[in-house]
C-alpha positions as CSV (number, residue, x, y, z in Angstrom):
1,X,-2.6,20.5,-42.5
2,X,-4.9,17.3,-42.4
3,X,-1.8,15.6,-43.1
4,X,-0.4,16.9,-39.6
5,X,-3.7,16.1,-38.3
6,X,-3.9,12.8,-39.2
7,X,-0.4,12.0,-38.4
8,X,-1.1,14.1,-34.5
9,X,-3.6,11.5,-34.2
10,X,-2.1,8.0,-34.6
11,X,0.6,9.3,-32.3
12,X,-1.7,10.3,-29.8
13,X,-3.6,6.5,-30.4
14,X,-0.2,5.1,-30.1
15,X,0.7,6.7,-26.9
16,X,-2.6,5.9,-25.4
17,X,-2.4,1.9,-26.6
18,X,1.1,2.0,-25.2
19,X,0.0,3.5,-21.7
20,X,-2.5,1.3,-21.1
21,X,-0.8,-1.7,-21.8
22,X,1.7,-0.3,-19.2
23,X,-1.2,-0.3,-16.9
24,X,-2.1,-3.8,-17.8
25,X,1.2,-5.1,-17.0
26,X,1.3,-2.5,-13.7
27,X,-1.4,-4.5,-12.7
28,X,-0.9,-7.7,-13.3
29,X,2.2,-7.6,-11.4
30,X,0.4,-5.6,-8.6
31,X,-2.2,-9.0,-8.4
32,X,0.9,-11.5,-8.5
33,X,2.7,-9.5,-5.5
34,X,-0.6,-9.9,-3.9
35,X,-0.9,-13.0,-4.4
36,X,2.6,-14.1,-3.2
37,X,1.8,-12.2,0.3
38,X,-1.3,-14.3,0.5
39,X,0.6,-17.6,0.2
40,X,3.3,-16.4,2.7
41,X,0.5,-15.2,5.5
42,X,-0.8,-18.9,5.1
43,X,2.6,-20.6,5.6
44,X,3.4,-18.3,8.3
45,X,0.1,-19.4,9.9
46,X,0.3,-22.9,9.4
């Protein structure tokens, strides 16, 4: 059982490490696409 347990848990840690690293990379795509609009709006304005 605590074998089970333990093993339960580093998936679950796993799983969590890998979704937030998703997140990460979710956002730091999200802040280059904003970034890229930013730059257009100032050539389209110039």
């Amino acid at each position: 059982m605590k074998k089970n347990t333990l093993a339960a848990l580093i998936l679950t840690t796993l799983a969590a490490g890998q979704l937030a690293s998703l997140q990460a990379h979710a956002a730091g795509q999200l802040n280059v696409w904003e970034d890229i609009k930013k730059i257009r709006w100032h050539q389209n304005r110039g």
